[in-house]
NUBA-367458 format. One record per residue (C-alpha): residue in one letter; x, y, z. Coordinates in nm, 2 decimals, decimal comma, always signed. Example, Ala and Ser with C-alpha at 12.3 -4.5 7.8 and 13.67 -1.06 7.14 Angstrom:
SITE | a | +1,23 | -0,45 | +0,78
SITE | s | +1,37 | -0,11 | +0,71
This chain:
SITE | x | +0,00 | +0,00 | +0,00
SITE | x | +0,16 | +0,37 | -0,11
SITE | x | +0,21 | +0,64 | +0,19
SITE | x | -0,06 | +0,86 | +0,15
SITE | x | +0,17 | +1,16 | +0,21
SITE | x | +0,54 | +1,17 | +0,12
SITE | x | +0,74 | +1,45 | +0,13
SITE | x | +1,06 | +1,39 | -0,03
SITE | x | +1,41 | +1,64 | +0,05
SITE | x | +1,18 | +1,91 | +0,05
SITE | x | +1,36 | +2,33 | +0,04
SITE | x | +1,23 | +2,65 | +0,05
SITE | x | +1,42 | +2,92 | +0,05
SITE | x | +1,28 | +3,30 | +0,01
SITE | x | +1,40 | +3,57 | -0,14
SITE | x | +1,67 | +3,34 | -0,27
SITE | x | +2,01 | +3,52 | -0,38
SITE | x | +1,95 | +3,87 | -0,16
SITE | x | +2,07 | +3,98 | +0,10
SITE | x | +1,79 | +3,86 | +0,29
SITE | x | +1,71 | +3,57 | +0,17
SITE | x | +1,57 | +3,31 | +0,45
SITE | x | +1,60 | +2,95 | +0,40
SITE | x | +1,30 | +2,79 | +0,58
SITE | x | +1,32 | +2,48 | +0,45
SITE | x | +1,62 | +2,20 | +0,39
SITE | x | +1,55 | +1,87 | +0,28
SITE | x | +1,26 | +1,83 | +0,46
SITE | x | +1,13 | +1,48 | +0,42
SITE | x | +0,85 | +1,28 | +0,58
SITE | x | +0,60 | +0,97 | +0,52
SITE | x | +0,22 | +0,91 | +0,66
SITE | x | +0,07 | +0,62 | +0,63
SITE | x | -0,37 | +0,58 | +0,57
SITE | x | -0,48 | +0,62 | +0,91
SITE | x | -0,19 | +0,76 | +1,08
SITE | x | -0,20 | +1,08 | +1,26
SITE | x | +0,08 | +1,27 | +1,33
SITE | x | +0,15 | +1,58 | +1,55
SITE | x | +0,42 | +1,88 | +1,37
SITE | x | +0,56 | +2,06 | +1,63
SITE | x | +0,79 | +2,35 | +1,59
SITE | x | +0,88 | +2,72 | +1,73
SITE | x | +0,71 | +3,03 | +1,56
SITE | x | +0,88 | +3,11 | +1,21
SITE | x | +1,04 | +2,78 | +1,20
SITE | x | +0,81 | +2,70 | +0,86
SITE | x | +0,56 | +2,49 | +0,98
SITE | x | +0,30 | +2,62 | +0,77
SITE | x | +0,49 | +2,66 | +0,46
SITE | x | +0,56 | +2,28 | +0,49
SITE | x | +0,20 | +2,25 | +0,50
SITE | x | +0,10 | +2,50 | +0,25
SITE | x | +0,42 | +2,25 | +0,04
SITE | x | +0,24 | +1,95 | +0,14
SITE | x | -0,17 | +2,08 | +0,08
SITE | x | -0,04 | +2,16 | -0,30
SITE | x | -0,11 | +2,54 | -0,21
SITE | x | +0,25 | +2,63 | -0,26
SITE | x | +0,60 | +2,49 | -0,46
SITE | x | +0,91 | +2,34 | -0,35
SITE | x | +1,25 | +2,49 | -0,41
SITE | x | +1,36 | +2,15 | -0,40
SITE | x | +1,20 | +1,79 | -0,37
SITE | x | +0,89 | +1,60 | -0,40
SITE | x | +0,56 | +1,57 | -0,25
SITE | x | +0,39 | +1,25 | -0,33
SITE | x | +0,02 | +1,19 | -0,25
SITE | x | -0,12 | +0,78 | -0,25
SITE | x | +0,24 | +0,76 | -0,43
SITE | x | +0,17 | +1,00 | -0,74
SITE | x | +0,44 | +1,24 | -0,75
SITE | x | +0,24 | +1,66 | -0,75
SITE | x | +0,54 | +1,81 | -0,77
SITE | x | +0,56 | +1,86 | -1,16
SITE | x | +0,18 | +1,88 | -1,21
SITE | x | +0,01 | +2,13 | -1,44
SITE | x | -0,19 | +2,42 | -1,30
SITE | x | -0,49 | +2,29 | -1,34
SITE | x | -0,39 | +1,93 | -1,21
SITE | x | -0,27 | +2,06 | -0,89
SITE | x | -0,59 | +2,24 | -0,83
SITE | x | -0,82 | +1,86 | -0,90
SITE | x | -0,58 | +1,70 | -0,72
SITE | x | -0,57 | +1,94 | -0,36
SITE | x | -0,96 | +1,98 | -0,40
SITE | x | -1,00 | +1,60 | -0,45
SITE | x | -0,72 | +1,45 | -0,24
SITE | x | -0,69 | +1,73 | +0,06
SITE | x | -0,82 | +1,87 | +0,35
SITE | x | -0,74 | +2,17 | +0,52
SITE | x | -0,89 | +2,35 | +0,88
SITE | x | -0,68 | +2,65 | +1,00
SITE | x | -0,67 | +2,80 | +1,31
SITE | x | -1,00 | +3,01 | +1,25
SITE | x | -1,31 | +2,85 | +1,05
SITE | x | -1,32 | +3,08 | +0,75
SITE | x | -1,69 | +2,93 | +0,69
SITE | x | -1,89 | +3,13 | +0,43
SITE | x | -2,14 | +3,38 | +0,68
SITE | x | -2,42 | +3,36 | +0,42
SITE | x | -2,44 | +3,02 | +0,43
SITE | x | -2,58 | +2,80 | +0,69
SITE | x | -2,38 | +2,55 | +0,84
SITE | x | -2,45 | +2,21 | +0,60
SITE | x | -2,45 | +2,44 | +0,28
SITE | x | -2,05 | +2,58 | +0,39
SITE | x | -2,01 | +2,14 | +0,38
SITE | x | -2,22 | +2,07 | +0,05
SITE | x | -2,04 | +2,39 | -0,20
SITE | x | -1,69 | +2,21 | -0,21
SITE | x | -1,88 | +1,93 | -0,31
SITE | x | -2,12 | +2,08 | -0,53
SITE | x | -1,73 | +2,22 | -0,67
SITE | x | -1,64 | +1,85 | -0,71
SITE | x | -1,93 | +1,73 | -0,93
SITE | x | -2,15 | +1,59 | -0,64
SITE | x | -2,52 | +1,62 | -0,73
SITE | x | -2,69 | +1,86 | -0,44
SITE | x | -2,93 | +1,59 | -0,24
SITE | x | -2,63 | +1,35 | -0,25
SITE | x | -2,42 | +1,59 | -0,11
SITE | x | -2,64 | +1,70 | +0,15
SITE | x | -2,67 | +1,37 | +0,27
SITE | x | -2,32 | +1,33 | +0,29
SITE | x | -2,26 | +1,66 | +0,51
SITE | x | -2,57 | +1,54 | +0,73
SITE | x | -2,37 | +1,25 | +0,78
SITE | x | -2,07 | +1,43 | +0,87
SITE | x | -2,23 | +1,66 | +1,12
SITE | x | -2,37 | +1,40 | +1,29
SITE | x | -2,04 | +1,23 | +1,33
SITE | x | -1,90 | +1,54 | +1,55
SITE | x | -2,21 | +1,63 | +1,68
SITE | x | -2,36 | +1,92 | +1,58
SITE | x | -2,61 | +1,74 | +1,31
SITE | x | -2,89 | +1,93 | +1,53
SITE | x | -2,73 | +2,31 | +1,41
SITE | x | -2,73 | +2,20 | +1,03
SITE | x | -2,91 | +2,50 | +0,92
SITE | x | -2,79 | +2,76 | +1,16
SITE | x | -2,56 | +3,04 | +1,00
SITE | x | -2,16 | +3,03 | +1,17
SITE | x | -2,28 | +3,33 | +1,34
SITE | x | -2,53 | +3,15 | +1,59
SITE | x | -2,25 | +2,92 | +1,63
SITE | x | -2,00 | +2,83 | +1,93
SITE | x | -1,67 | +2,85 | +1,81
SITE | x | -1,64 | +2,47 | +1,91
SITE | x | -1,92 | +2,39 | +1,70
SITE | x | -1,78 | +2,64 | +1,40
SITE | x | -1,49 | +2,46 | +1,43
SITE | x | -1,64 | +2,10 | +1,39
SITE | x | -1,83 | +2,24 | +1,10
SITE | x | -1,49 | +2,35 | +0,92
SITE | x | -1,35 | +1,99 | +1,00
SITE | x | -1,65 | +1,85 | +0,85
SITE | x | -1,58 | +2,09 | +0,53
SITE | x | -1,24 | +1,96 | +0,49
SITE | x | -1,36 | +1,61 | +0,47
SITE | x | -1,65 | +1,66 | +0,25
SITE | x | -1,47 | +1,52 | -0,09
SITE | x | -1,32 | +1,19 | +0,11
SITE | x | -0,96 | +1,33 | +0,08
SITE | x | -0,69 | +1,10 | +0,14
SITE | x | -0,48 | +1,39 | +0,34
SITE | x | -0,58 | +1,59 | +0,61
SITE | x | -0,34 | +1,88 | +0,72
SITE | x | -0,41 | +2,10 | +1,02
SITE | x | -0,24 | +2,40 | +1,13
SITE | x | -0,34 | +2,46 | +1,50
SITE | x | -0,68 | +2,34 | +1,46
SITE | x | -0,77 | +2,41 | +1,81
SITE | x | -0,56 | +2,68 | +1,85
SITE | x | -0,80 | +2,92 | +1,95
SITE | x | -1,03 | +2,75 | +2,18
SITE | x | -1,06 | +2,71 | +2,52
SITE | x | -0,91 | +2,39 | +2,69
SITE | x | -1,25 | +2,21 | +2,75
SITE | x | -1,36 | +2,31 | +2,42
SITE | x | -1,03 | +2,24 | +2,26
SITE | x | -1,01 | +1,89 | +2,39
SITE | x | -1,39 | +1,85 | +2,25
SITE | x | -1,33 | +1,94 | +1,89
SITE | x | -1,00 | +1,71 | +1,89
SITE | x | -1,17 | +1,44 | +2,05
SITE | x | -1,42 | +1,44 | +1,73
SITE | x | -1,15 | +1,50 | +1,47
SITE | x | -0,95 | +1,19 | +1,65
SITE | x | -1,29 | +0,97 | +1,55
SITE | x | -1,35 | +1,07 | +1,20
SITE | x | -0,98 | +1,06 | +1,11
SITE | x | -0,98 | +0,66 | +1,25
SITE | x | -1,31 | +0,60 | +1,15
SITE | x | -1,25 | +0,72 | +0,74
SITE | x | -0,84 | +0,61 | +0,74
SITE | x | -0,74 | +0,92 | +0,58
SITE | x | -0,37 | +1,02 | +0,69
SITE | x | -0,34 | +1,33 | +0,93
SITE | x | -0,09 | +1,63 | +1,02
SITE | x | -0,10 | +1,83 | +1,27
SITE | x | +0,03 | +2,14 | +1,34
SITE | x | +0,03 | +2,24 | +1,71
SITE | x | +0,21 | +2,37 | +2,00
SITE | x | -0,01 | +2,17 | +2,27
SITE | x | +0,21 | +1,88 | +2,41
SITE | x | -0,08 | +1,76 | +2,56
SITE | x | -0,29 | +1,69 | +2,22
SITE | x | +0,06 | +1,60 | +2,06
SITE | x | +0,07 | +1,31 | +2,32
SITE | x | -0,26 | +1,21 | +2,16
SITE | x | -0,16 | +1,12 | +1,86
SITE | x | +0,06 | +0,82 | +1,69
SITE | x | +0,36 | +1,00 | +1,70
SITE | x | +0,54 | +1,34 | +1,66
SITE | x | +0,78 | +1,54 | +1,41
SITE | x | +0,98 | +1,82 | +1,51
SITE | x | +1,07 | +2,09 | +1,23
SITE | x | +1,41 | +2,20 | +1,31
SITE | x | +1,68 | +2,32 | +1,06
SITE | x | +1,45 | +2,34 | +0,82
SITE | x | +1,46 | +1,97 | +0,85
SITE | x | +1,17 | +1,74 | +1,05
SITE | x | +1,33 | +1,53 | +1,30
């Protein structure tokens, strides 16, 4: 069975040739298997979100290869790398960034409506997601009326809606409170082992790092 992430001598250096140019990443490499989840834990600036941003298809490489279900991105067109992180993976940031004009299952259904999925199908299939984390019941409330653990579940339930094979997370319950925070992971920890999709996450909480299968540190621009 292929990794479902590999990321393979990855560098990033920017600004390169000036004065100021910062390297951020060298030869970066790392490998997640379906199902596993695993914690990135690094110091502020140290380019943990670059390596996901490298790793989500959102930005390029210097150097090196990403590799998702063991077909090399790194040399895609355009337009390939755009199907292939809207069909292959997942993203929740720190805040939601749901869609305020839309209620809660509709910010779920339009990446899928974006991915071909007829409307009643995808409804169902957000329905079901909700109900997996709990907050089936606020389907057609707007984020606004929302608690930010329950906008937050919503976003996770977004990031899952076209069955990706990669899930990356940059402090996912960064901005939570600790009963809250331990709430939303707990139901992001189910649907992750539940669907076997691969997981990273970004987070400076040792305490949810502990949680998971194991944990990469980015140091040197390397993950050790």
């Amino acid at each position: 069975m292929n990794d479902a992430l590999t990321l393979d001598g990855i560098g990033k250096t920017y600004n390169p040739g000036k004065p100021n140019a910062l390297t951020v990443l060298d030869g970066a490499s790392l490998s997640l298997k379906p199902g596993e989840v695993v914690a990135l834990v690094a110091p502020s600036g140290a380019g943990k979100s670059t390596l996901l941003h490298i790793a989500g298809l959102l930005d390029s490489a210097d150097t090196g290869r990403v590799l998702i279900g063991g077909t090399e991105m790194t040399r895609l067109s355009d337009a390939r790398r755009t199907a292939a992180r809207r069909e292959e993976v997942g993203f929740v940031y720190q805040f939601h960034h749901l869609l305020p004009e839309f209620s809660a299952v509709e910010n779920i259904v339009l990446p899928q409506l974006a991915n071909g999925v007829p409307d009643r199908e995808a409804r169902e299939h957000a329905l079901s997601l909700m109900a997996r984390v709990g907050v089936e019941g606020r389907a057609d409330n707007r984020p606004a009326a929302l608690s930010g653990g329950e906008q937050q579940r919503v976003a996770f339930c977004r990031a899952l809606a076209n069955r990706p094979r990669v899930l990356l997370a940059d402090e996912p319950t960064g901005n939570l409170d600790p009963a809250t925070s331990d709430t939303v992971f707990a139901a992001l920890m189910d649907v992750v082992r539940d669907t076997g999709l691969a997981a990273l996450i970004a987070t400076h909480n040792p305490t949810l790092a502990a949680r998971m299968d194991r944990t990469v540190r980015l140091e040197g621009g390397r993950l050790v």
